[in-house]
C-alpha positions as CSV (number, residue, x, y, z in Angstrom):
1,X,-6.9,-1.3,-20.8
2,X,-10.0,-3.2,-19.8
3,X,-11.5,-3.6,-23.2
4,X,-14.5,-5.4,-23.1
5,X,-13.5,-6.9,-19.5
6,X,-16.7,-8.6,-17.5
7,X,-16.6,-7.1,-14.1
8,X,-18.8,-7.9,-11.2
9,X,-19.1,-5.3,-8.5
10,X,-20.9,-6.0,-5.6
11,X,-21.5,-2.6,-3.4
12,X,-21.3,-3.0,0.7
13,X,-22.9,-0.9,3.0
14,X,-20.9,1.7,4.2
15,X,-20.5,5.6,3.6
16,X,-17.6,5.0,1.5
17,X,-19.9,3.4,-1.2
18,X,-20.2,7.0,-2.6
19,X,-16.8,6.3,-4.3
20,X,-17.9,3.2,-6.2
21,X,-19.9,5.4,-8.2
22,X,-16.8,6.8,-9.4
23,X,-15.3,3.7,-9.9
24,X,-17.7,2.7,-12.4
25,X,-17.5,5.5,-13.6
26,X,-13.5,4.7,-14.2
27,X,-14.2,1.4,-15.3
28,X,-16.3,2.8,-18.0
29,X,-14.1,4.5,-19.4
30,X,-11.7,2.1,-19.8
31,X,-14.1,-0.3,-21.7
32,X,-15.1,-2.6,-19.1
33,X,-19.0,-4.2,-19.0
34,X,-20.1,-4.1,-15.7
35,X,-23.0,-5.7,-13.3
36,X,-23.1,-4.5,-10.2
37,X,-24.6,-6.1,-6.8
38,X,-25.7,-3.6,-4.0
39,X,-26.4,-5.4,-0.4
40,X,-29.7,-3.8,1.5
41,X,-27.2,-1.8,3.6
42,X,-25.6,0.1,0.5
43,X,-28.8,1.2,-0.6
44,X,-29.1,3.2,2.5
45,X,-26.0,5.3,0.7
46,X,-26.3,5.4,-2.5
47,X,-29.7,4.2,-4.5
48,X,-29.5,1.6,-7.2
49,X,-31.0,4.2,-9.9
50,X,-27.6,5.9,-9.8
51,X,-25.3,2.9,-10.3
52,X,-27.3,1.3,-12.5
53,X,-27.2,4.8,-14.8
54,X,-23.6,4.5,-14.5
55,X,-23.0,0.9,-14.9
56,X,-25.3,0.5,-18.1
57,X,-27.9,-1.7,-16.7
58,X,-30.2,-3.1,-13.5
59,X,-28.5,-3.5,-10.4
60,X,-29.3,-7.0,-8.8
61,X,-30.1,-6.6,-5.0
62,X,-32.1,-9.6,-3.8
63,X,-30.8,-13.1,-3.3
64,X,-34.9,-14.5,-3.7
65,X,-36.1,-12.2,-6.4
66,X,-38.2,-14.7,-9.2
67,X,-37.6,-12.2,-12.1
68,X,-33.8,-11.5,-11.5
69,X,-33.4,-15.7,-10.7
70,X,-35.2,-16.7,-13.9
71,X,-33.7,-14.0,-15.3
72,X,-29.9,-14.0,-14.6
73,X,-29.5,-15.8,-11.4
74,X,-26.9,-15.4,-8.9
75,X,-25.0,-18.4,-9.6
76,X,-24.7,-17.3,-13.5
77,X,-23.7,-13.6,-11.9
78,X,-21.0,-15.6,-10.2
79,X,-19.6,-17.1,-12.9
80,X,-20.3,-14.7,-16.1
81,X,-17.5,-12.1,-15.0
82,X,-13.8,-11.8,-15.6
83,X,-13.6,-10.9,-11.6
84,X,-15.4,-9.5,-8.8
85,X,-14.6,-6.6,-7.1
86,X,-16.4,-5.8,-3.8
87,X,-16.1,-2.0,-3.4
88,X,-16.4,-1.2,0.1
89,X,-16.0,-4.7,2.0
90,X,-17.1,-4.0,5.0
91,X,-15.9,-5.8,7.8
92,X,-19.4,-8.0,8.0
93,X,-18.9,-8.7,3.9
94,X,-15.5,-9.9,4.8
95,X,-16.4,-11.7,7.6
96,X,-18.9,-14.0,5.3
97,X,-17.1,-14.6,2.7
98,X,-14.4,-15.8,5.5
99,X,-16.6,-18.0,6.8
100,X,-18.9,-19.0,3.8
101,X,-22.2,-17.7,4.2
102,X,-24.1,-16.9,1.8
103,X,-27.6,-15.6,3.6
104,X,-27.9,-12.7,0.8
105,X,-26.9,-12.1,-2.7
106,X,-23.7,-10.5,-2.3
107,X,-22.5,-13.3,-0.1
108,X,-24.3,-15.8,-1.8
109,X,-22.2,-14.9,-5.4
110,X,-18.5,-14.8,-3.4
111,X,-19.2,-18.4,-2.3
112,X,-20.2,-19.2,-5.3
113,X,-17.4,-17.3,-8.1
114,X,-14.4,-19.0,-9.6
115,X,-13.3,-16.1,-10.7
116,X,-10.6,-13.5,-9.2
117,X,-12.1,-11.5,-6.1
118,X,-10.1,-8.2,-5.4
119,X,-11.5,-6.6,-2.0
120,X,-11.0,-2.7,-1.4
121,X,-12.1,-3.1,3.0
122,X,-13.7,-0.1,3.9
123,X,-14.8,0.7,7.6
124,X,-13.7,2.2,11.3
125,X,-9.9,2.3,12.2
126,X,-10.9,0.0,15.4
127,X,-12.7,-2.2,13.3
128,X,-10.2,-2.7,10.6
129,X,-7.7,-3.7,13.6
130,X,-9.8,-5.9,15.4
131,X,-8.2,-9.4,15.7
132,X,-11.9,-10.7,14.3
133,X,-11.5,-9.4,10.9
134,X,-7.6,-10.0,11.0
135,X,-8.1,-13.1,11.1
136,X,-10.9,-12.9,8.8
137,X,-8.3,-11.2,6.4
138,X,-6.1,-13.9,6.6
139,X,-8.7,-16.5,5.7
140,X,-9.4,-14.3,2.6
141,X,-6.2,-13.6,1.5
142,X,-5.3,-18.1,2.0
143,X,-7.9,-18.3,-0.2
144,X,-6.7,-16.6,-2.9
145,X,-8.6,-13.3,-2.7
146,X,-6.7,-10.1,-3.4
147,X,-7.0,-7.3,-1.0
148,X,-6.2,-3.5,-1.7
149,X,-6.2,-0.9,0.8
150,X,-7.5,0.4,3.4
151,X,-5.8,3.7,3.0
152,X,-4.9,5.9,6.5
153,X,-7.0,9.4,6.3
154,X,-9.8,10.7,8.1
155,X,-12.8,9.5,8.9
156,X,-16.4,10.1,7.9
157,X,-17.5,10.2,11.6
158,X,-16.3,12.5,13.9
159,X,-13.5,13.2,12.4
160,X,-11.6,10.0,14.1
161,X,-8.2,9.2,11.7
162,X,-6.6,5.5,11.4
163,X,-6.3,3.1,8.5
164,X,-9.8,2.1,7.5
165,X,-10.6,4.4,4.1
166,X,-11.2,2.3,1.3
167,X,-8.8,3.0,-1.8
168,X,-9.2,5.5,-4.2
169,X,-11.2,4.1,-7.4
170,X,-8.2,4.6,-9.5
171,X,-6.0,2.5,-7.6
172,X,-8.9,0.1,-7.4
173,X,-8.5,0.2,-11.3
174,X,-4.1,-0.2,-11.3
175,X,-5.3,-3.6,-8.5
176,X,-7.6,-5.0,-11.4
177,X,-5.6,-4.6,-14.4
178,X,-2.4,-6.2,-11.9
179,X,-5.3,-8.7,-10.6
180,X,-6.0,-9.7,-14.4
181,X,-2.7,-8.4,-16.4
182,X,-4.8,-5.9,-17.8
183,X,-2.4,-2.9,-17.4
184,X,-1.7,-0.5,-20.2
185,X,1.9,-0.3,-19.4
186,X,4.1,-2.2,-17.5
187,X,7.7,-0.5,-18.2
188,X,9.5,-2.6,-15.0
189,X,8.0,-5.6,-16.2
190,X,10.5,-8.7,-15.8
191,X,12.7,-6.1,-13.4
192,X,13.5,-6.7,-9.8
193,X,12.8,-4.0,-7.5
194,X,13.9,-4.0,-3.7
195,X,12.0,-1.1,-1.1
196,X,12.7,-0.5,2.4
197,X,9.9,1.8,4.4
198,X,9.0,3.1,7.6
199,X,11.5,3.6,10.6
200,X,13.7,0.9,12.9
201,X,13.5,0.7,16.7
202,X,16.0,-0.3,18.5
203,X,15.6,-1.7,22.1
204,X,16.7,0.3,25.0
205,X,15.0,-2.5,27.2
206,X,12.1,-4.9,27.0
207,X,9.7,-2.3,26.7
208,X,11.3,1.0,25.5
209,X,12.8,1.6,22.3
210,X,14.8,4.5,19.7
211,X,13.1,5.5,17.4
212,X,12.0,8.2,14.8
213,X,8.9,9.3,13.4
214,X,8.3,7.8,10.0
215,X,5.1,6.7,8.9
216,X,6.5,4.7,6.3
217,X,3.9,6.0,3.8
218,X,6.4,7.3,1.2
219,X,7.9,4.1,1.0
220,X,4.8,1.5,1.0
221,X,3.7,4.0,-2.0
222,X,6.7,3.6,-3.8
223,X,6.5,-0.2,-3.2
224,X,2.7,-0.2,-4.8
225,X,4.2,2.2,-7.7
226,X,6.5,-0.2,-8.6
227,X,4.6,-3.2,-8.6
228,X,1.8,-1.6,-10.6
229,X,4.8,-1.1,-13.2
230,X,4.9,-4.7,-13.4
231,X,8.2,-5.1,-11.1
232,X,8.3,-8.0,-8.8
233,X,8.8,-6.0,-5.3
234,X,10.0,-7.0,-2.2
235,X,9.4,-4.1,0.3
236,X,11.6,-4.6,3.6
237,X,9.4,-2.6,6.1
238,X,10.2,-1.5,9.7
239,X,7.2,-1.3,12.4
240,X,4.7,0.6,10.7
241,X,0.4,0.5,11.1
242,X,0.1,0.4,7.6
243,X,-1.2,-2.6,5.2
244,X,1.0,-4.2,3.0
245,X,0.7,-3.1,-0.5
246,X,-1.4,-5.3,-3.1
247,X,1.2,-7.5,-4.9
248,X,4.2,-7.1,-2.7
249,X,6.6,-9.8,-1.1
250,X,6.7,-7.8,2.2
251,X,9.5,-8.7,4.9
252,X,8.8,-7.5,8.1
253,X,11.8,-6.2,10.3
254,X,12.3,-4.1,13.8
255,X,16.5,-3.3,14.3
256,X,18.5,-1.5,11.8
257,X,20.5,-4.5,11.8
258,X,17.7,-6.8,11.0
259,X,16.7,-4.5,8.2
260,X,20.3,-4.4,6.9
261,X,20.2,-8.6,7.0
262,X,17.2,-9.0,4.9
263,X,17.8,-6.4,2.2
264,X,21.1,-8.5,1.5
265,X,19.0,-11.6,1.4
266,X,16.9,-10.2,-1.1
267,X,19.6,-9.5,-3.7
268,X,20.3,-9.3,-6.4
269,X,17.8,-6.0,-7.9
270,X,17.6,-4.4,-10.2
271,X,16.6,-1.6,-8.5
272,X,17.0,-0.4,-4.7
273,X,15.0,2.3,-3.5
274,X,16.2,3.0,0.4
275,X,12.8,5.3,1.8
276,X,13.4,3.6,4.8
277,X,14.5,6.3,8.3
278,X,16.9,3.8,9.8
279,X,17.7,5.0,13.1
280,X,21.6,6.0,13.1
281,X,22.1,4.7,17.0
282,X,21.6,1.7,18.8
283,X,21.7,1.0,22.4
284,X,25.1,-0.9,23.5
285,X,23.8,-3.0,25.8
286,X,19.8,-2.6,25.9
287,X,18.6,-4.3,29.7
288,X,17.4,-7.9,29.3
289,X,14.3,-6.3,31.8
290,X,12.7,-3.2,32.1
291,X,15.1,-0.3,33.4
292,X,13.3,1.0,37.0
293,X,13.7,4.3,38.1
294,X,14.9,4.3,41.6
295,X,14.8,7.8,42.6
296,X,18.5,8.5,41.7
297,X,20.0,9.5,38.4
298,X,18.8,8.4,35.2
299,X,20.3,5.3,33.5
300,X,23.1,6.3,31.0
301,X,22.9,4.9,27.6
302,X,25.7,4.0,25.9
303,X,25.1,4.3,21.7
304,X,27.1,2.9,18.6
305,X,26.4,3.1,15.3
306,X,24.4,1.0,13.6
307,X,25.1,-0.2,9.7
308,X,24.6,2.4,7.2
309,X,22.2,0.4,4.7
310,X,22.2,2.4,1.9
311,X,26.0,2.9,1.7
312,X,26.7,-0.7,2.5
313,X,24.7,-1.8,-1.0
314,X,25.8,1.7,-3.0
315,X,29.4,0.9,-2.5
316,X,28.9,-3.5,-3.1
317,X,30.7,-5.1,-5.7
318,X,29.0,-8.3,-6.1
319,X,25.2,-8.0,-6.4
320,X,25.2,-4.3,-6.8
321,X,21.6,-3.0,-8.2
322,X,21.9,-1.0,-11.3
323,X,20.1,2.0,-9.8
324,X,20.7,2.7,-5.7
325,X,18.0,5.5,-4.2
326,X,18.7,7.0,-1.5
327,X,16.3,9.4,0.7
328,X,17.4,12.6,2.8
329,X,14.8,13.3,5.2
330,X,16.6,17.1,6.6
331,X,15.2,20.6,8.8
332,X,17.8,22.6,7.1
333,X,20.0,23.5,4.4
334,X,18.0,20.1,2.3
335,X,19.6,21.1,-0.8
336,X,23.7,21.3,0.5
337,X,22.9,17.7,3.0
338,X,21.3,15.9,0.4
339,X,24.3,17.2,-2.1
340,X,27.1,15.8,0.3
341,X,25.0,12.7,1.3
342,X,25.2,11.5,-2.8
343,X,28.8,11.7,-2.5
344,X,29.6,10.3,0.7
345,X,27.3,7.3,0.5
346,X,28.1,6.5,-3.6
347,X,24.4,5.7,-3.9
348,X,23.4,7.3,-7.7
349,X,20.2,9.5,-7.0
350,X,19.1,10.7,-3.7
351,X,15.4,12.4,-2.8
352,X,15.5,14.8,-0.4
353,X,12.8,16.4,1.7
354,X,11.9,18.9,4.2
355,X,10.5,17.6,7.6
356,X,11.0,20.4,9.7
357,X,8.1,21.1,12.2
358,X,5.4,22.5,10.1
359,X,6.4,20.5,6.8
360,X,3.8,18.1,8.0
361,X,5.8,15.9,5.8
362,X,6.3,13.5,8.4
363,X,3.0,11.1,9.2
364,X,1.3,13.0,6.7
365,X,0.1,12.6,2.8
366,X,1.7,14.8,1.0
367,X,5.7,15.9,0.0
368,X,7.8,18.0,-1.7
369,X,11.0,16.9,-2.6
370,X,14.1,17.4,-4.8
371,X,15.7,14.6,-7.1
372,X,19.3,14.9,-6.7
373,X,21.4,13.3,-9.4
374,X,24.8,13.7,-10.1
375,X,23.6,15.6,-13.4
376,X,21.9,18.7,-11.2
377,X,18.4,19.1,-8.8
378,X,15.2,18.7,-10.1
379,X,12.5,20.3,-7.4
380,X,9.5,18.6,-8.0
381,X,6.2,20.4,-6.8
382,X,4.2,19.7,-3.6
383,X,2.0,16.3,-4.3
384,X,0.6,13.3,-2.9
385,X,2.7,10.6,-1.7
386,X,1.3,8.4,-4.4
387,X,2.2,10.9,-7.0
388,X,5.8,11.2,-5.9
389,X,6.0,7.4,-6.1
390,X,4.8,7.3,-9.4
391,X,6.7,9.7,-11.1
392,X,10.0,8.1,-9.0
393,X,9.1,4.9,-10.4
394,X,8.6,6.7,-13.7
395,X,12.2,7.7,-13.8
396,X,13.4,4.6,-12.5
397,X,11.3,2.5,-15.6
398,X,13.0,4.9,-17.8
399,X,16.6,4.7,-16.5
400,X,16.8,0.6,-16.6
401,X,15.0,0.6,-20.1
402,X,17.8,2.8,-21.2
403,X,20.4,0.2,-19.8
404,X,18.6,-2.7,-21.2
């Protein structure tokens, strides 16, 4: 809980500023005293009558206001907190505190805190990949600030999708109770949890590549899940457009084979948790340049197999995590292939999913999946990625708390 926690939240301008209403609202409830900032362009979203009701007091807007300097000041609102949230960051937010300005109040109070800063970015997909605030986002993060989200979604504005919505309040919550080891319950804490997400390509030539088509948001939410549950995480991520999760040791791969090499480097876990789709082929011989069509056949491609991950650790001796999970992404007959993939890979649970066209389990946010254990099926009902991670973590927490 956040019992009598002092938290600072300083508002950006941007439409998703409606949702930090909410997360007062959260924070509230879970005892926390809050002050809250709002920059000139939040107030053109929300007004700061309505988070100050919800916050329990004034809201502090100008930098060069005499009452609010002789009253509080910004340099004793930097400092008189247990952290500082900034609720959206927008990317010109982020780009001052990068850079240490401090030309308003907001700005002005990040340059000047010693205390935690936990950043939920909040703004256009193009924006968010720009190479200004990526840099920007690595100056922030070398300095010790914590950043959570952007989540992928649509957009306010014409209905554009990418990464670039700002977290939901109640993960902003689980990201300042891990920020300030506040959480009420951290049943993997002091357990080792390994993740691999999102698919593999393997190079055909220079330029071209095999591939599948997964997201790799299943497995980047169980990652989050897990850490949240006090595990430490490594997450071993093919090529994928989403950020890493807050409090993750992420290792970034492309190949099946390079994916295979650093989950055995990151051994010994507790747990493993294999959401990865590892692509089953590889090119023999991909072409050291680009393959040209010259108006004859096409190029025959000779494939082998690459490693089977998951059965390679499920069937270890040495270093063997407690608890293997495997995942069985099928079109048909999910129940009978996710059966006869438990026994031939020797892995102890395996989820299993439709993503069949339609399912719109592939790319998208939500899925419906089946447990598979060797005790029976449980069929879970259709939910939120996030959800599914959480109660997967749930029975994981529950499974090594047994054993220990």
């Amino acid at each position: 809980m956040l019992s009598s926690t002092r938290i600072l939240l300083i508002i950006g301008g941007g439409i998703a500023a409606y949702k930090s209403l909410d997360l007062i609202r959260r924070l509230r409830e879970r005892g926390a005293t809050m002050r809250v900032i709002m920059t000139e362009a939040a107030q053109a979203f929300v007004t700061p009558l309505a988070a100050g009701t919800l916050a329990g007091g004034r809201v502090f807007t100008d930098l060069f206001d005499q009452a609010e300097e002789f009253d509080v000041g910004h340099i004793r609102l930097a400092r008189e907190c247990d952290c500082v949230v900034v609720a959206p960051a927008t990317a010109d937010l982020m780009a001052k505190a990068a850079h240490g300005l401090a030309n308003d109040l907001a700005s002005a109070v990040l340059l000047a805190t010693d205390k935690p800063v936990l950043m939920a970015p909040a703004m256009n997909p193009r924006m968010w990949q720009h190479a200004a605030t990526r840099r920007n986002l690595a100056t922030l993060k070398a300095d010790g600030a914590a950043v959570i989200g952007p989540n992928d979604g649509e957009m306010a504005e014409g209905g554009e999708r990418g990464t670039g919505r700002m977290a939901e309040p109640l993960e902003i919550v689980a990201g300042i109770e891990s920020l300030l080891g506040r959480g009420t319950e951290k049943p993997l804490r002091g357990r080792r949890v390994l993740v691999t997400s999102g698919p593999t390509h393997e190079p055909i030539d220079p330029v071209r590549y095999v591939a599948n088509r997964s997201s790799g948001k299943q497995g980047h939410a169980i990652a989050a899940a897990a850490a949240a549950a006090g595990a430490e995480v490594i997450l071993v991520r093919g090529p994928v457009a989403l950020p890493d999760p807050h409090g993750v040791t992420t290792v970034k791969v492309e190949t099946a084979r390079d994916m295979l090499a650093a989950v055995e480097q990151a051994l010994p876990a507790d747990a493993a948790v294999f959401a990865a789709a590892v692509a089953d082929w590889r090119v023999d011989r991909p072409g050291g340049g680009k393959i040209k069509k010259d108006g004859g056949k096409p190029p025959v491609l000779s494939l082998v197999e690459n490693p089977d991950i998951l059965a390679t650790i499920a069937r270890r001796k040495a270093k063997r995590p407690e608890l293997v999970v495997g995942f069985a992404a099928e079109t048909d007959r999910v129940l009978d292939n996710a059966r006869a993939k438990l026994a031939k890979k020797g892995c102890d649970w395996i989820v299993a999913n439709d993503v069949s066209v339609g399912s719109g389990v592939m790319g998208g946010d939500l899925n419906s999946v089946h447990l598979i254990t060797r005790e029976g099926v449980e069929s879970w009902p259709t939910q939120s990625k996030a959800e599914v991670a959480r109660n997967l973590v749930g029975r994981i927490a529950a499974v090594l708390g047994a054993k220990r």
